[in-house]
C-alpha positions in Angstrom: 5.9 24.9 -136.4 3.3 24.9 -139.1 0.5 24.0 -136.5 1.3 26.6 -134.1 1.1 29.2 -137.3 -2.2 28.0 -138.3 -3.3 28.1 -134.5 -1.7 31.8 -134.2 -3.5 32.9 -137.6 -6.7 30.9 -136.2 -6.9 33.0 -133.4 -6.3 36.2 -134.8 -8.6 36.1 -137.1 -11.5 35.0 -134.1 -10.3 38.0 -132.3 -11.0 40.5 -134.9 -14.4 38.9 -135.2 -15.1 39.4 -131.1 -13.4 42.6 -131.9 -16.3 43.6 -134.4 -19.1 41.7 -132.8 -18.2 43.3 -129.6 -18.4 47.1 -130.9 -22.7 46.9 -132.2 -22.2 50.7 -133.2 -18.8 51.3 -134.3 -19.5 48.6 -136.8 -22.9 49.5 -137.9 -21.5 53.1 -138.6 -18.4 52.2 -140.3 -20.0 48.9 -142.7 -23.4 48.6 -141.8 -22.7 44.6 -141.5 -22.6 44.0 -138.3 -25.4 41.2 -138.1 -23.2 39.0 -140.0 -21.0 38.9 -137.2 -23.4 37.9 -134.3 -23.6 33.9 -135.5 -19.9 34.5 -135.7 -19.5 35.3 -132.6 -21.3 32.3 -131.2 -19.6 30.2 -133.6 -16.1 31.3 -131.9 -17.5 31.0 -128.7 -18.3 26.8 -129.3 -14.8 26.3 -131.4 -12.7 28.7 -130.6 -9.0 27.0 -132.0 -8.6 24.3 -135.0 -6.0 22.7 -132.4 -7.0 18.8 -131.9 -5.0 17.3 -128.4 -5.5 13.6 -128.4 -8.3 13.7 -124.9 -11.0 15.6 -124.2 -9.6 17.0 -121.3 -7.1 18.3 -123.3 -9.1 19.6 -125.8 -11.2 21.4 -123.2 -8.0 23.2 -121.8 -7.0 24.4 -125.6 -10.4 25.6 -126.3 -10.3 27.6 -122.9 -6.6 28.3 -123.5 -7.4 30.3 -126.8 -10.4 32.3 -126.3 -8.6 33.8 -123.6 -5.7 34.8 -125.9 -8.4 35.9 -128.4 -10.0 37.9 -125.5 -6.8 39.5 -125.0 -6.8 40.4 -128.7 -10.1 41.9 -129.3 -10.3 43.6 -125.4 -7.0 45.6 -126.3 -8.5 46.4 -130.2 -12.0 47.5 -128.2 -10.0 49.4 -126.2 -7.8 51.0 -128.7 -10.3 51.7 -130.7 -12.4 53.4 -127.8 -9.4 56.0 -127.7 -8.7 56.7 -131.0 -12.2 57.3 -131.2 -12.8 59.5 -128.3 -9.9 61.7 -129.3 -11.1 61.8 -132.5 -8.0 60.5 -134.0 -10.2 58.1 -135.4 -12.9 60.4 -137.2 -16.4 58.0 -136.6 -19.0 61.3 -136.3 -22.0 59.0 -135.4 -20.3 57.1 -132.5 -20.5 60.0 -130.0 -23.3 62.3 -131.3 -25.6 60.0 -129.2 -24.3 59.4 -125.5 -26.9 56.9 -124.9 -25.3 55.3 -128.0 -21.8 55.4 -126.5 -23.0 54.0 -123.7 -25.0 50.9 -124.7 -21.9 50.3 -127.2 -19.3 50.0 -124.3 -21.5 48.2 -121.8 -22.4 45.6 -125.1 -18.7 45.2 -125.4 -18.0 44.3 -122.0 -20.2 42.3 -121.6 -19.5 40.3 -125.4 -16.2 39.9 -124.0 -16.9 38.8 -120.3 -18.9 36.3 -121.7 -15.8 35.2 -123.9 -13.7 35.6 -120.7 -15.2 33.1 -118.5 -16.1 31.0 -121.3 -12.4 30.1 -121.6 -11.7 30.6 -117.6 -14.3 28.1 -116.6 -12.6 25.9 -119.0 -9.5 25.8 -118.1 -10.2 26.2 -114.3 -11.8 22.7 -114.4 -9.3 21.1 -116.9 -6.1 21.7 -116.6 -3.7 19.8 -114.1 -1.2 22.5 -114.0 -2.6 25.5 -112.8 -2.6 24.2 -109.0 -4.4 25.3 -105.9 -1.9 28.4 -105.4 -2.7 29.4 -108.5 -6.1 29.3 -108.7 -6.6 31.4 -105.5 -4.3 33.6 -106.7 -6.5 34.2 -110.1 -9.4 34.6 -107.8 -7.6 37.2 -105.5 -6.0 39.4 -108.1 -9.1 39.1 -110.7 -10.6 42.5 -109.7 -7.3 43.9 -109.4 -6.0 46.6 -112.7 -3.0 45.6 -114.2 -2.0 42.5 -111.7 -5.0 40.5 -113.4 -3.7 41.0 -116.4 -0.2 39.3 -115.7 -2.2 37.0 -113.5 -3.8 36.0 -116.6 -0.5 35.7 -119.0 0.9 33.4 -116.2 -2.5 31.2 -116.5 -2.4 30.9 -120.4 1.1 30.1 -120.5 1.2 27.3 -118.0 -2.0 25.9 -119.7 -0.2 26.1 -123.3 3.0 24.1 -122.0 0.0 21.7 -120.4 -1.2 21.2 -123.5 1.8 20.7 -125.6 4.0 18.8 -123.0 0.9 15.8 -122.1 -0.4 15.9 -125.9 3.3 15.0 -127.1 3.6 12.3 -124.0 0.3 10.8 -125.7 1.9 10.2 -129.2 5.2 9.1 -127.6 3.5 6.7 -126.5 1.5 5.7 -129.1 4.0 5.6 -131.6 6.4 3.1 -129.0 3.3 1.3 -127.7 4.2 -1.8 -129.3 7.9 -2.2 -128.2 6.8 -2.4 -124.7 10.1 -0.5 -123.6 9.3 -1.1 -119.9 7.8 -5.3 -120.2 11.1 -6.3 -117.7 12.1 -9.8 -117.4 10.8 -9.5 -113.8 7.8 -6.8 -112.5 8.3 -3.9 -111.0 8.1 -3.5 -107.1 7.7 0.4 -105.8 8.5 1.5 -102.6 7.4 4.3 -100.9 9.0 6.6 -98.2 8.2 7.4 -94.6 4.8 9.1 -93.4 3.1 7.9 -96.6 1.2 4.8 -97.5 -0.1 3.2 -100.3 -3.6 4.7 -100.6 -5.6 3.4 -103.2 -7.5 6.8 -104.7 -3.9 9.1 -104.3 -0.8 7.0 -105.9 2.4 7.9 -103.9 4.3 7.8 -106.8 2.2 10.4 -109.2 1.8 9.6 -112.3 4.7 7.6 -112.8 3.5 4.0 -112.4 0.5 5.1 -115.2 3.3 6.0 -117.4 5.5 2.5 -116.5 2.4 1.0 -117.4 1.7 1.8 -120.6 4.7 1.2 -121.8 4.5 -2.3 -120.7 5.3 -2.7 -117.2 3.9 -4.6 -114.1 3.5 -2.8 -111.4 3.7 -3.8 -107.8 3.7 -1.6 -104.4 5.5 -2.5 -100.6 2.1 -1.8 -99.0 4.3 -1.4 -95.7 3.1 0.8 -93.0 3.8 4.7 -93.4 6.1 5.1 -90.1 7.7 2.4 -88.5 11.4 1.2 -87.5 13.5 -0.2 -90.8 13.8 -3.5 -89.3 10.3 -3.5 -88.8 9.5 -2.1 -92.4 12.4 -4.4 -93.7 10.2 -7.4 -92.4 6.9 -5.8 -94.2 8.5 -5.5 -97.6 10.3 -8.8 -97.5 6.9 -10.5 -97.0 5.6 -8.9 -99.5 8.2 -9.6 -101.8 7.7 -13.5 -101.1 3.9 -13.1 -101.4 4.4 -11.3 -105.4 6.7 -14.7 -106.0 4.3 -16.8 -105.0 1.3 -15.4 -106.7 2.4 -14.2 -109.8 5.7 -17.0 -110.0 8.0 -14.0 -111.3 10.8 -15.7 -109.4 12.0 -12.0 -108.7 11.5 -8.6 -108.4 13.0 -5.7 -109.4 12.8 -2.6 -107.0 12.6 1.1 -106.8 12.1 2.6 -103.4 12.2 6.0 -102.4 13.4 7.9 -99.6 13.3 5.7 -96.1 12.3 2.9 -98.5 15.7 2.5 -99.8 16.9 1.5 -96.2 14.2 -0.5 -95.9 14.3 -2.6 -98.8 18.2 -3.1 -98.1 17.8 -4.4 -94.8 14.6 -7.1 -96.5 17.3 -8.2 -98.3 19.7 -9.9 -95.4 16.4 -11.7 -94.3 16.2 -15.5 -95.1 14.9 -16.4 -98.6 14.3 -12.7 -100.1 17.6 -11.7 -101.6 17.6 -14.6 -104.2 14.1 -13.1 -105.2 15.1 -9.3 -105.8 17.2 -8.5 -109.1 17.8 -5.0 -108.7 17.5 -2.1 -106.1 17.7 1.1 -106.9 17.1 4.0 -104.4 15.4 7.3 -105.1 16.4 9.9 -102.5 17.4 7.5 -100.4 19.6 9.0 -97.3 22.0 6.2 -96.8 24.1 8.1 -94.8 21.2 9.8 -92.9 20.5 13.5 -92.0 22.5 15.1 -89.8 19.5 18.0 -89.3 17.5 14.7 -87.9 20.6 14.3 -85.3 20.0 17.9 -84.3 16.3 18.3 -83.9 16.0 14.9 -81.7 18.7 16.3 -79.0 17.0 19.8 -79.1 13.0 19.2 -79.3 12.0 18.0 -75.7 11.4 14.6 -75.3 7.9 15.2 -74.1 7.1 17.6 -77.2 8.4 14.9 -79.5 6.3 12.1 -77.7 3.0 13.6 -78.1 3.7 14.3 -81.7 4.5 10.8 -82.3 1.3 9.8 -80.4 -0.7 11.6 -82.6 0.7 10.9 -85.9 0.4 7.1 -84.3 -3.4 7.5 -83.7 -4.2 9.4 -86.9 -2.5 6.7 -89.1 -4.0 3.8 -87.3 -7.5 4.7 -88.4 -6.3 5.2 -91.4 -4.9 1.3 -91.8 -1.6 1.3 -90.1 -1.6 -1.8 -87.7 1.6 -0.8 -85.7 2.7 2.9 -86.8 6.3 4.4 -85.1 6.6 7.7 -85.7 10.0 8.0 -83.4 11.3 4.8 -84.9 11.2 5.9 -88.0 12.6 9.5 -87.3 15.8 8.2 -85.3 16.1 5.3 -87.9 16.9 8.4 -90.6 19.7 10.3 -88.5 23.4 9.9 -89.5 24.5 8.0 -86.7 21.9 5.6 -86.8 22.7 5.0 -90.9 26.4 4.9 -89.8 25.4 1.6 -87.7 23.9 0.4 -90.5 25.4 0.4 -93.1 27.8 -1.6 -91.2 25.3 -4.4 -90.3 24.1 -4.5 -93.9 26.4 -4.3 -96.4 25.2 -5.2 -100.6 24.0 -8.7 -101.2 26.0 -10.4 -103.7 24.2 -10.8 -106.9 21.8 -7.8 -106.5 22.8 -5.3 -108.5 22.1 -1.6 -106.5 22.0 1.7 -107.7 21.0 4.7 -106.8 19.4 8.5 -107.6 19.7 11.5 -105.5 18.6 15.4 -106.7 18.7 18.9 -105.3 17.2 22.4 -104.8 18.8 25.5 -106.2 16.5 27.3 -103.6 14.1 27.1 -100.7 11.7 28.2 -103.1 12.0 25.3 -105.2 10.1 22.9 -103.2 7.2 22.8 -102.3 5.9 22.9 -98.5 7.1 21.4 -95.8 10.6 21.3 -98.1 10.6 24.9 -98.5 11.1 25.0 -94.9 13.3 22.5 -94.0 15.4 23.4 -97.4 17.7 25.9 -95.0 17.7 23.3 -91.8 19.4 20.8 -94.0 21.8 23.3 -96.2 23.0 24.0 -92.6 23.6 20.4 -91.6 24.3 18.4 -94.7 24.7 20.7 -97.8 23.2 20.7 -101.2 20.2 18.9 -100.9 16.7 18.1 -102.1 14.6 19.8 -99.1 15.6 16.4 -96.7 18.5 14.6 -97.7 21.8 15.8 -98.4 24.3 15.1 -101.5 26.5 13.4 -100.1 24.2 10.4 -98.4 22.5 9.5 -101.8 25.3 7.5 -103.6 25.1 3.9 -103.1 26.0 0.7 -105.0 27.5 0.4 -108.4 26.2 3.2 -109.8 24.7 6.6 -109.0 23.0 9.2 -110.8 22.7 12.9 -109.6 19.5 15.4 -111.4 19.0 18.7 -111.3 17.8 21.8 -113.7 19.1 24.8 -115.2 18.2 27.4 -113.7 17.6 28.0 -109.4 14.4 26.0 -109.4 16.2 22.5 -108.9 14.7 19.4 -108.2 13.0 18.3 -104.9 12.4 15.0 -102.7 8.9 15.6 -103.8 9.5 15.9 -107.3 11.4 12.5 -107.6 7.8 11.1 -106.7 5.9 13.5 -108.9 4.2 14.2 -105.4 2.5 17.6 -106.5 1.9 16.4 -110.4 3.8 18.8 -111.6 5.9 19.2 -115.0 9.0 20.9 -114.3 10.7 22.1 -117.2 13.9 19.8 -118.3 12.8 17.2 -116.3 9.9 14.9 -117.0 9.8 12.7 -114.3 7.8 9.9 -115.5 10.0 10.0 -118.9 12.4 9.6 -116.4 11.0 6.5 -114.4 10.3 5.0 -118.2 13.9 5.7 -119.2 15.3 4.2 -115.9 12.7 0.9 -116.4 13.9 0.7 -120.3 17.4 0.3 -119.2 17.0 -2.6 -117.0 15.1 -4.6 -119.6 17.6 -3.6 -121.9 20.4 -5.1 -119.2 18.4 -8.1 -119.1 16.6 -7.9 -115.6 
């Protein structure tokens, strides 16, 4: 509380000084100072807030973050000011007995503040994480526009200010816990991703949640199994690769998180010979165990022919991008209810692996973000509640399941349970999350 009222006083006072460096002959005619305030200005231009976030990027994003709350300070003072004065309810004689006086002053104070402007724009533009794509574009389309900038603007500043504080408070979290090494498990941690993705080296499926498993002491291991294929074919993938992180590393086991399709997946690696006495634990993230009815619906409806030459070119695209054998309609009909009704028959739990599981759900189609925005309604029809793919009612499985959501109609997405988009949602930090979950099996002993 104290720092954000030294930050708040910090930046009022370096908006009444671009307030007076801004307005050359208002001040000269009023105090006759106004040199003193030119070095001033340049001084608040290069440190503009006495705020310290533990990066530089961070840094960079507060800097930018408060000149443009101290341009909104001194622009609406310049701009008060400017009325009061031209309808003389501010008496300053010498201001307008000159035009060409009144006219260099305003087009020096534009231009003093438009050079504070995109002095904290730039900044943050090239800094933050938060602001997105959409948002950018938006802040370049409304920028010219009265008014809408202006809220445009508020948006920007407060998305950057939760930025700030959320990540800088992650950073000393983690400081201060660095040495318990919450998330060291008895045996490493294997992720598992979902259908259509892979395990690209430069863009992590999982967000920045295995950073944050790291640095809390975990080792992290990935299925690098093909993006689409059939589960008994993925089942295969992941099961060799479990054997392989044995062998290498002589963990003995495993312990598992898989997400989406990667839950059935890693359950079916688990009846072939020699894996399950390597795996600990298994717990599934969005995992539709009992399948998605919508998935039922669009295979009898779509054309067989339409649906073949999508599969052949999803098929082609991800074979030059590393997939050996990809099966886009495999993996499709492998998701539908009564193809998960078949088996979960053929492969029940595996004694001595303990399973849980995680589910989550929209409050709205707005919630997620494209494609889940769209299909949002498709599965509401079909399944219920859900998370833009999967329904409620196909996430529980094994001993224990855990159901998120937030206040509010925002929710929480399939997306979001991989910090897909890499974005904080308020109430629900998802790679807290992912550490809390990790924390709890070393604390159970696996």
């Amino acid at each position: 509380m104290n720092n954000k009222f030294a930050n708040a006083i910090n930046e009022t006072i370096f908006a009444l000084i671009l307030f007076m460096a801004a307005n050359f002959f208002v001040l000269k005619t009023i105090t006759g100072l106004y040199w003193i305030f030119l070095p001033l200005y340049v001084v608040v231009n290069l440190f503009p807030t006495i705020a310290r976030p533990r990066t530089r990027r961070l840094r960079t994003c507060a800097k930018g973050n408060a000149l443009l709350r101290e341009f909104l300070g001194s622009s609406a003072l310049s701009v008060l000011l400017f009325i009061l004065s031209f309808t003389r309810l501010l008496p300053i004689e010498n201001m307008f007995s000159s035009p060409k006086c009144w006219v260099i002053n305003t087009l020096l104070a534009i231009l003093l503040e438009a050079i504070v402007f995109w002095n904290g724009m730039l900044r943050i533009f090239f800094s933050s994480e938060q602001l997105g794509i959409r948002t950018r574009v938006i802040a370049i389309i409304c920028g010219m526009i009265p008014i809408v900038h202006l809220f445009v603007l508020g948006k920007m500043i407060r998305l950057v200010s939760d930025e700030i504080t959320l990540e800088n408070q992650k950073l000393i979290t983690d400081e201060k816990r660095h040495e318990q090494r919450i998330c060291a498990t008895k045996y490493p941690i294997l992720m598992v991703h979902g259908v259509f993705f892979r395990d690209f080296r430069y863009f992590n499926y999982w967000g920045r949640i295995p950073k944050a498993l790291e640095t809390n002491g975990a080792r992290v291991f990935y299925g690098e199994h093909q993006s689409a294929a059939a589960v008994v074919t993925s089942g295969q993938e992941i099961a060799a690769r479990i054997l392989k992180i044995v062998a290498e590393t002589g963990c003995d086991k495993v312990n598992i998180i898989a997400h989406s399709k990667g839950g059935l997946d890693c359950r079916c690696a688990l009846h072939l010979a020699g894996v399950a006495e390597h795996v600990a634990t298994l717990t599934t993230v969005s995992t539709p165990h009992r399948g998605c009815e919508f998935a039922d619906y669009l295979l009898t409806k779509i054309p067989q022919a339409e649906q073949t030459a999508v599969a052949n070119a999803y098929n082609t695209a991800l074979q030059k991008l590393g997939d050996p054998n990809p099966d886009f309609l495999a993996a499709v009909n492998n998701l539908t209810a009564s193809f998960c009704e078949q088996f979960n028959e053929k492969y029940p739990d595996v004694p001595g692996v303990l399973y849980q599981s995680i589910g989550s759900k929209l409050g709205k189609a707005g919630g997620g973000r494209f494609p889940l925005n769209f299909t949002y309604h498709l599965a509401r029809y079909f399944d219920g509640a859900n998370d833009g793919l999967v329904g409620e009612k196909s996430f529980p499985w094994g001993e224990s399941f855990q159901m998120l959501t937030v206040n509010g109609t925002r929710g929480i997405s399939h997306g979001d349970m991989i910090d897909l988009n890499r974005e904080n949602i308020m109430e629900f930090d998802v790679r807290e999350f992912y550490v809390q979950l990790v924390a709890k099996l070393k604390q159970s002993g696996y």
